[in-house]
PASEBA-1860 file (N, C-alpha, C; in nm, 3 decimals):
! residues 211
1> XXXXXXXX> 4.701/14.272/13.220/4.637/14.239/13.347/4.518/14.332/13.368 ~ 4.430/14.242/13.410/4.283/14.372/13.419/4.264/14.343/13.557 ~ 4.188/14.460/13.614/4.137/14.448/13.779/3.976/14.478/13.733 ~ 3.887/14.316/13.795/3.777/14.352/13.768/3.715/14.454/13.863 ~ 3.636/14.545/13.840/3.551/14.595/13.899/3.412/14.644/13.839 ~ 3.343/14.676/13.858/3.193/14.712/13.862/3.200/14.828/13.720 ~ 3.330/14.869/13.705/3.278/14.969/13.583/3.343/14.926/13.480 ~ 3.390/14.776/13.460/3.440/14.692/13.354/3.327/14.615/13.311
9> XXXXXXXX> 3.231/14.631/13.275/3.153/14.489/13.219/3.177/14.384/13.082 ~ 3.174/14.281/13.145/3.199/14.194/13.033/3.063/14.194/12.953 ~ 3.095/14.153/12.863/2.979/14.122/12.739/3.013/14.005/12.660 ~ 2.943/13.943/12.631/2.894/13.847/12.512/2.881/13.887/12.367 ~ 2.954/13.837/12.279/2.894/13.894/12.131/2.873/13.791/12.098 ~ 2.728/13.800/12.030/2.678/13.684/11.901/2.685/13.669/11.793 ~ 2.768/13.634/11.705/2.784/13.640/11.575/2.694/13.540/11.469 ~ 2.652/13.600/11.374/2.630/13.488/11.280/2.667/13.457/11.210
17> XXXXXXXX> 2.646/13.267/11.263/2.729/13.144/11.185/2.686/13.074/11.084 ~ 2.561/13.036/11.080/2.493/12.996/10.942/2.337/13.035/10.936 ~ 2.314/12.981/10.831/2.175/13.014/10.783/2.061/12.891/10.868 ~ 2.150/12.837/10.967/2.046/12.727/11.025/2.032/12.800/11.145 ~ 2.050/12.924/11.171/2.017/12.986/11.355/2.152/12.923/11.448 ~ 2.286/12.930/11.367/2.373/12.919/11.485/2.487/13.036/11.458 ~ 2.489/13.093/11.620/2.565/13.165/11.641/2.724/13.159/11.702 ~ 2.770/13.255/11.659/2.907/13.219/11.713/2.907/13.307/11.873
25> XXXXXXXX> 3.012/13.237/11.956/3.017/13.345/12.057/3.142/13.373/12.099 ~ 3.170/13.521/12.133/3.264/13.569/12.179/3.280/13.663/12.295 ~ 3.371/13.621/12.370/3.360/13.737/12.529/3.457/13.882/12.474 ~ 3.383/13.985/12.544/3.402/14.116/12.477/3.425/14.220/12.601 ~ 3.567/14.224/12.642/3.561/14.353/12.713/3.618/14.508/12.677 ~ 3.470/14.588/12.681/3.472/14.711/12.616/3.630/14.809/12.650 ~ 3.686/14.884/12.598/3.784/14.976/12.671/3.722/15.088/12.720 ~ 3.826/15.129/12.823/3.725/15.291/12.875/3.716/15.352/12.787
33> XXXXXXXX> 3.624/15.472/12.735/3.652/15.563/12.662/3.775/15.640/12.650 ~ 3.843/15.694/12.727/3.918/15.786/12.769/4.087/15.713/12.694 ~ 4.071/15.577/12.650/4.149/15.489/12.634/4.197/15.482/12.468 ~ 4.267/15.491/12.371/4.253/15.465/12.224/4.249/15.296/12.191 ~ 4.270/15.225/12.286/4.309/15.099/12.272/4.120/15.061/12.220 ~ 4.193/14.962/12.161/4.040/14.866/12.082/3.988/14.809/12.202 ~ 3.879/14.754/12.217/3.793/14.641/12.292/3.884/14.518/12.307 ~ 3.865/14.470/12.351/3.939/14.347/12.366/3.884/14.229/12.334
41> XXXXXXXX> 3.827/14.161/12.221/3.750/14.004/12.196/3.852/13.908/12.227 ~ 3.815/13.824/12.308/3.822/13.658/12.285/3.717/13.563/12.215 ~ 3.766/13.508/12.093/3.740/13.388/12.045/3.652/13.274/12.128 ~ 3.565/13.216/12.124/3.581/13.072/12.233/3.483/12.976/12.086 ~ 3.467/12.857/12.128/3.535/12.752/12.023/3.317/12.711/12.049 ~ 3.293/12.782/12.118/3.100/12.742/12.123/3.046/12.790/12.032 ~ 2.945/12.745/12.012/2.816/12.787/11.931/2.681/12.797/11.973 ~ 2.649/12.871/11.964/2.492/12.885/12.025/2.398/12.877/11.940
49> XXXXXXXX> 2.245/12.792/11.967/2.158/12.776/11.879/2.034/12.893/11.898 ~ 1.974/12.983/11.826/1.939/13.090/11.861/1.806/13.051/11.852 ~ 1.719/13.064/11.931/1.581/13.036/11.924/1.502/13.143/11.840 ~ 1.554/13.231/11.801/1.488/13.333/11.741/1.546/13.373/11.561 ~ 1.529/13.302/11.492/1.599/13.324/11.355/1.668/13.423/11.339 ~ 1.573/13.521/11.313/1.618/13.690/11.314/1.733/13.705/11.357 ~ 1.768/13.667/11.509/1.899/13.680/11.598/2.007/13.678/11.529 ~ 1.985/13.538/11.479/2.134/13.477/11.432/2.175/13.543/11.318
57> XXXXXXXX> 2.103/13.637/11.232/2.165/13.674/11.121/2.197/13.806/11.093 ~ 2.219/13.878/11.224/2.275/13.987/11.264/2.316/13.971/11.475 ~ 2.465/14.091/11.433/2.545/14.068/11.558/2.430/14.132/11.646 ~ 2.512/14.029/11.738/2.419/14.098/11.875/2.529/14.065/12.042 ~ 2.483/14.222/12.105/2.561/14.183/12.229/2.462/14.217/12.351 ~ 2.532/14.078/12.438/2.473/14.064/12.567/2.531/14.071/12.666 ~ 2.555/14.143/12.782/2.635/14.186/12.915/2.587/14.020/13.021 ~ 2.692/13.974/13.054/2.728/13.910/13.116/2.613/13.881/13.302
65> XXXXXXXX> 2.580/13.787/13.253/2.417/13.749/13.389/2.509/13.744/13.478 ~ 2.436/13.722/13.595/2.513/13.682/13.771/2.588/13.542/13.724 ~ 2.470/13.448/13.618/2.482/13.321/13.717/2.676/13.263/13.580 ~ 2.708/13.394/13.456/2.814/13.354/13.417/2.926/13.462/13.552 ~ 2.871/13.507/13.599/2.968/13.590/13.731/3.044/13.539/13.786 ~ 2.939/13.439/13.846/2.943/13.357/13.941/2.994/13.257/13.914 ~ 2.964/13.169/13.808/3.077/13.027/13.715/3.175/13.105/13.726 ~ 3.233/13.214/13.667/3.371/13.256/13.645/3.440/13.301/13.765
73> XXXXXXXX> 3.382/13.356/13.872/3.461/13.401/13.957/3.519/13.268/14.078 ~ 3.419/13.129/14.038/3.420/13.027/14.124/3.511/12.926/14.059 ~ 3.535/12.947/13.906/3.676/12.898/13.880/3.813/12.918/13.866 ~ 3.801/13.068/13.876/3.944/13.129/13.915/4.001/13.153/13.998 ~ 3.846/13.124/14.133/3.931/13.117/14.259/3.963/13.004/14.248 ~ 3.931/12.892/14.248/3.951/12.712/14.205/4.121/12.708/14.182 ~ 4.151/12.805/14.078/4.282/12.781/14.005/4.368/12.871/14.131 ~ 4.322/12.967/14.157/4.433/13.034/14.264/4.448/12.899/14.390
81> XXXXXXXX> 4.379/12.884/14.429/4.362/12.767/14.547/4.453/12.667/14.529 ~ 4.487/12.616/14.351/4.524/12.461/14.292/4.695/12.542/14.338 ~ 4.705/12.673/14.292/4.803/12.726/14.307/4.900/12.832/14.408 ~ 4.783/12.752/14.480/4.814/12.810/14.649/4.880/12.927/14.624 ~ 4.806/13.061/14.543/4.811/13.175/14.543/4.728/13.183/14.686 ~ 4.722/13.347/14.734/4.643/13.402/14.811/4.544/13.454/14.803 ~ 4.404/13.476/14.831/4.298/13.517/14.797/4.280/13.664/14.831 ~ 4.240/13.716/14.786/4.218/13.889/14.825/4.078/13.890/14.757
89> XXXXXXXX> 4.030/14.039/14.851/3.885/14.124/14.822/3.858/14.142/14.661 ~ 3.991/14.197/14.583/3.974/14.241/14.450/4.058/14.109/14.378 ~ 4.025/14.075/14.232/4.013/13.998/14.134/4.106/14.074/14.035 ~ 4.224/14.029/14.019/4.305/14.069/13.904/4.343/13.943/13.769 ~ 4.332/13.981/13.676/4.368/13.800/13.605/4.421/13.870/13.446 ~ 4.499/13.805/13.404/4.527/13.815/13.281/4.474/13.729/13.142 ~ 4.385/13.818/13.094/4.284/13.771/13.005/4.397/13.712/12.894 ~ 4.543/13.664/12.868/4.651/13.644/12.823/4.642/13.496/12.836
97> XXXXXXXX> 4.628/13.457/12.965/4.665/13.306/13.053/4.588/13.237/12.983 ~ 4.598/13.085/12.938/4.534/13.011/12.879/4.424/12.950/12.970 ~ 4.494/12.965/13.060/4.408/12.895/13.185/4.271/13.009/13.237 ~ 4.267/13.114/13.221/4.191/13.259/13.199/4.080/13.172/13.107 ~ 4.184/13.169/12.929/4.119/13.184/12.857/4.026/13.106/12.895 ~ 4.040/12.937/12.924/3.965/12.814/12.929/3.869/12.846/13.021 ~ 3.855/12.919/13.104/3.743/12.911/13.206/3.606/13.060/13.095 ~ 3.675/13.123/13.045/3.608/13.173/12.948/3.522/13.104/12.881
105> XXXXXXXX> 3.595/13.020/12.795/3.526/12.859/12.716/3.399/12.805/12.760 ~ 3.460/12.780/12.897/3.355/12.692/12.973/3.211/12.772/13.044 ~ 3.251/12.922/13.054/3.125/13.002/13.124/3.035/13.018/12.972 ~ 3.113/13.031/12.875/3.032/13.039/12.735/2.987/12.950/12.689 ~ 3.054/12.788/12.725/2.952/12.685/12.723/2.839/12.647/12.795 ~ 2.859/12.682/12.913/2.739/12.723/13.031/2.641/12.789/12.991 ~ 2.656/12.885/12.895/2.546/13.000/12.872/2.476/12.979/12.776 ~ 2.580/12.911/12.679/2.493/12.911/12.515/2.516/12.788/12.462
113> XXXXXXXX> 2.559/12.651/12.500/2.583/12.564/12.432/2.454/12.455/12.458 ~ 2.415/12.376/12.386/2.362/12.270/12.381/2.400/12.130/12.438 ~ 2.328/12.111/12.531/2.359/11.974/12.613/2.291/11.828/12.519 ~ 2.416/11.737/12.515/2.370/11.631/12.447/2.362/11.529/12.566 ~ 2.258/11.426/12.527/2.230/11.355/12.664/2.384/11.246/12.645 ~ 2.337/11.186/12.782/2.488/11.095/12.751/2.401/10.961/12.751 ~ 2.309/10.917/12.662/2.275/10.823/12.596/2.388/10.664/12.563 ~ 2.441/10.620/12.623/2.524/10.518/12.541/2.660/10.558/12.569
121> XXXXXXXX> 2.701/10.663/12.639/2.790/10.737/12.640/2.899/10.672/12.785 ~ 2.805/10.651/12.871/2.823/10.632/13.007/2.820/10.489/13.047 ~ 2.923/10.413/13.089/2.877/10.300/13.166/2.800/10.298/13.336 ~ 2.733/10.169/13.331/2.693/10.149/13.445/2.743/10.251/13.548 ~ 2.645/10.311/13.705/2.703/10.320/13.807/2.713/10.193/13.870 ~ 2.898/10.188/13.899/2.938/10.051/13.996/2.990/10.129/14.141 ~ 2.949/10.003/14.230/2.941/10.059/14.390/3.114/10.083/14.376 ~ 3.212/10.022/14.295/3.293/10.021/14.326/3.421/10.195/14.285
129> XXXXXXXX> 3.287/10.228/14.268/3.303/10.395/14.233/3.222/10.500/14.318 ~ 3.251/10.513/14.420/3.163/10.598/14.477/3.063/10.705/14.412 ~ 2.953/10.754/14.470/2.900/10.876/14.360/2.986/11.026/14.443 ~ 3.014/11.083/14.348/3.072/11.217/14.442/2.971/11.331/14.451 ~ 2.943/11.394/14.574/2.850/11.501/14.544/2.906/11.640/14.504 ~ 2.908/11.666/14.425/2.876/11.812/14.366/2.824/11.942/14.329 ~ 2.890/12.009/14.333/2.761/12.167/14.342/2.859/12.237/14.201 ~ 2.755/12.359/14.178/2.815/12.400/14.050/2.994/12.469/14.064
137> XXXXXXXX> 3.032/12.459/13.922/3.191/12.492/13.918/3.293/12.400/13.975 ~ 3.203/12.329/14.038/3.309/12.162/14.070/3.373/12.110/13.946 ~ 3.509/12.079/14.003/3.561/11.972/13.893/3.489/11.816/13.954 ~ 3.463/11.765/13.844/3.419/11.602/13.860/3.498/11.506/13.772 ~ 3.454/11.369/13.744/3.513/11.278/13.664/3.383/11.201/13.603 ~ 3.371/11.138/13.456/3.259/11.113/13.453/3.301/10.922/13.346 ~ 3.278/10.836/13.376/3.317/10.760/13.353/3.252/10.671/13.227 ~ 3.276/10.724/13.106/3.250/10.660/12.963/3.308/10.584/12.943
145> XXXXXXXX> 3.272/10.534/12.820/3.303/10.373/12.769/3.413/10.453/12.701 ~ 3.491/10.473/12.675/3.647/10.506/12.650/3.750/10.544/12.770 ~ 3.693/10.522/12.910/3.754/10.564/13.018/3.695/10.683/13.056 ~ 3.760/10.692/13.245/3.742/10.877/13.278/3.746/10.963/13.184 ~ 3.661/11.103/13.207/3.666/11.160/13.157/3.644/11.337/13.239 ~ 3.748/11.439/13.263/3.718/11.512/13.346/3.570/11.622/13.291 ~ 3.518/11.664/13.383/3.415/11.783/13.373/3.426/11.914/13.434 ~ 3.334/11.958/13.440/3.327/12.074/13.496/3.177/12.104/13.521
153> XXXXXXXX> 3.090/12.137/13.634/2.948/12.106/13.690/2.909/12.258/13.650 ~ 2.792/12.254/13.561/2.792/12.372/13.547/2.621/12.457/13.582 ~ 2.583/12.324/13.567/2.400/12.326/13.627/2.352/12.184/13.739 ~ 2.259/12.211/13.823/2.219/12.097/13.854/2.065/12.166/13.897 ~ 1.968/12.024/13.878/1.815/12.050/13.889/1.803/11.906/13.942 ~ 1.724/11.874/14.054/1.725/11.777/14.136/1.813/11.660/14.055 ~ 1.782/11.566/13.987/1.868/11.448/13.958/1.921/11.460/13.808 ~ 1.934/11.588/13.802/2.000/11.635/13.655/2.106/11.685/13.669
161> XXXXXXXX> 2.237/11.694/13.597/2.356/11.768/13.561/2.403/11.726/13.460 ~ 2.461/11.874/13.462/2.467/11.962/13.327/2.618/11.960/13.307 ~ 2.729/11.937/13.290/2.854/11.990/13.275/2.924/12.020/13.148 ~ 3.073/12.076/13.169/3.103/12.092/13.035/3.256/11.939/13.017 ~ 3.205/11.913/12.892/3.367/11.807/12.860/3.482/11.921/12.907 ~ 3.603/11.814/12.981/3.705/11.920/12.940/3.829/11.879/12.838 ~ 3.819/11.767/12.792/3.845/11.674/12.720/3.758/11.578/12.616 ~ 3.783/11.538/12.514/3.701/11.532/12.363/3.670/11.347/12.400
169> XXXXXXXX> 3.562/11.309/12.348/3.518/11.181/12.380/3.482/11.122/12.227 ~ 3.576/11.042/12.203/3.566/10.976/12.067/3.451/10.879/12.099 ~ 3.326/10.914/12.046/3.246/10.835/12.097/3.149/10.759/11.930 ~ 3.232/10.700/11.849/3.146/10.685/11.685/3.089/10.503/11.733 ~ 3.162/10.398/11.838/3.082/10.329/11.833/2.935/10.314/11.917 ~ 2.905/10.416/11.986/2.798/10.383/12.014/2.673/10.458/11.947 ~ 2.688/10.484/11.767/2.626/10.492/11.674/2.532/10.633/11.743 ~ 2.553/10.719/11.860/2.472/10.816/11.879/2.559/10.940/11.851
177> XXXXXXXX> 2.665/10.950/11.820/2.746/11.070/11.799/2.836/11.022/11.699 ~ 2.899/11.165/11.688/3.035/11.100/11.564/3.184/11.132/11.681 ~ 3.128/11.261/11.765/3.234/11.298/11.816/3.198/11.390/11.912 ~ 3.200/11.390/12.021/3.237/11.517/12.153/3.325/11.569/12.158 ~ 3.316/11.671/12.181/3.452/11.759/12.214/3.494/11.848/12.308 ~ 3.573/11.899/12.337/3.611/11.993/12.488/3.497/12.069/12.483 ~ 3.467/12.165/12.604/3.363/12.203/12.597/3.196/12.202/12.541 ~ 3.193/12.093/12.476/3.044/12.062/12.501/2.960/12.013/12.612
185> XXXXXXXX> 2.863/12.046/12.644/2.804/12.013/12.722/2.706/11.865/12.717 ~ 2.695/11.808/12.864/2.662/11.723/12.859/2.570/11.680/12.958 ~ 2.440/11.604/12.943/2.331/11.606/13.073/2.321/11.469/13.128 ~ 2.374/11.459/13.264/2.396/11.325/13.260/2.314/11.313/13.407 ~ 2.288/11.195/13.536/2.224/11.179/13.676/2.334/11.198/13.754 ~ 2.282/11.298/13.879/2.388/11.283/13.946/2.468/11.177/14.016 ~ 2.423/11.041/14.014/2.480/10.943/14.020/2.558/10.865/13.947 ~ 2.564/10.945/13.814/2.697/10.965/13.773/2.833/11.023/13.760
193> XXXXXXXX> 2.801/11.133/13.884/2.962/11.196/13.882/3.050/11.112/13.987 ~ 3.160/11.130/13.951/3.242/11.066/14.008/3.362/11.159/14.102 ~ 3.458/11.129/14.175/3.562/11.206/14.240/3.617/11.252/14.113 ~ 3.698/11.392/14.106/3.745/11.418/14.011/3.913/11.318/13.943 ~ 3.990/11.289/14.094/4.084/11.216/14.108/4.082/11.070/13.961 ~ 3.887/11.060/13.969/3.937/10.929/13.855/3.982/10.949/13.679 ~ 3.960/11.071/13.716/3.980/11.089/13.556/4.139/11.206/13.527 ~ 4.212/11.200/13.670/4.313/11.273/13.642/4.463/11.172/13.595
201> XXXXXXXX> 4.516/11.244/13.527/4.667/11.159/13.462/4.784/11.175/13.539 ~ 4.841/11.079/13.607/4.921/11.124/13.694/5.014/11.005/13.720 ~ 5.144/10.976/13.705/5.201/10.908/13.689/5.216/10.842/13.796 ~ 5.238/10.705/13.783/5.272/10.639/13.929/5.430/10.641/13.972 ~ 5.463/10.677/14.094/5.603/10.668/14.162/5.651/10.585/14.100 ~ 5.763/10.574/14.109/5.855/10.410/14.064/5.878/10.394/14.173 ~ 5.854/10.484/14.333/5.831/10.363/14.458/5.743/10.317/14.510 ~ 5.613/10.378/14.441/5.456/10.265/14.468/5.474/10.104/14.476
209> XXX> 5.476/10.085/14.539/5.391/9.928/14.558/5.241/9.887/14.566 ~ 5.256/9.787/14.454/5.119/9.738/14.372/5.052/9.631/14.461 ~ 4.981/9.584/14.555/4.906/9.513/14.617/4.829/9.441/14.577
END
């Protein structure tokens, strides 16, 4: 269990992944000195394309901006809320929890991943889907030609957003991809997000009645 505060900084490590400028990334929190314990790395499953050759073919670390602060601290309150925990001044979380880990994933897809348009990806907006409005770290639903599909809002610029998959989109017939996958990012109009509700799995009562 860690208690964030101001003299913990997270960091970013960039690793290099190939000889084409892609990097690997990993979240890195340093130990105190005073401590024998190692650093602590997490893994996350992104890749970053390095605009600078040089970069990619030696490690490199980067301390953590406001705006991944701010994604992360706005989805873990999200999860305390889902889990009608209580909110307090200070931030404790166990970098252990999968559910930790995943919001990790997703601030590192936020930061360094490549947005593919959703070209072919997306059906029509129908009235019979409301548009939902959204601001960043929202969960949404985004409705592809294989069904809902949940997100996570991770940018918006007037009629642009940015989110991350949170779930993989077999997408080979519409000849523009072979495959999406959790955490990639994706740039779609905001009149395409949807309530998050449409893309959640949730069984129906066996005392619903069907109308």
């Amino acid at each position: 269990m860690i208690e964030l505060t101001a003299e913990i900084p997270f960091l970013w490590r960039l690793g290099a992944e190939s000889s084409e400028g892609y990097c690997s990334v990993s979240m890195v929190v340093p130990s105190p000195p005073e401590m024998s314990v190692k650093d602590l790395t997490i893994e996350t499953s992104v890749v970053s394309l390095s605009s600078d050759s040089t970069r990619s073919e030696k490690e490199e670390t980067l301390e953590w901006n406001q705006d991944d602060i701010s994604l992360f601290l706005k989805l873990v309150n999200q999860k305390r809320l889902n889990r009608k925990q209580p909110m307090s001044d200070t931030v404790r979380i166990d970098l252990t929890d999968p559910n930790i880990i995943d919001i990790i994933h997703i601030v590192a897809a936020a930061g360094f991943g490549v947005a593919f348009t959703s070209y072919g990806l997306l059906n029509k907006s129908d009235a019979y889907f409301p548009v939902h409005s959204c601001e960043i770290g929202a969960l949404a639903s985004l409705n592809t030609v294989i069904g809902f599909k949940p997100c996570i809002v991770v940018d918006i610029e007037d009629d642009d957003v940015v989110c991350v998959l949170l779930e993989d989109i077999d997408v080979c017939a519409t000849d523009e991809y072979d495959r999406l996958t959790r955490h990639d990012l994706l740039l779609v109009k905001s009149g395409d997000m949807l309530h998050p509700e449409f893309a959640e799995d949730k069984a129906k009562p066996e005392s619903a009645i069907l109308h």
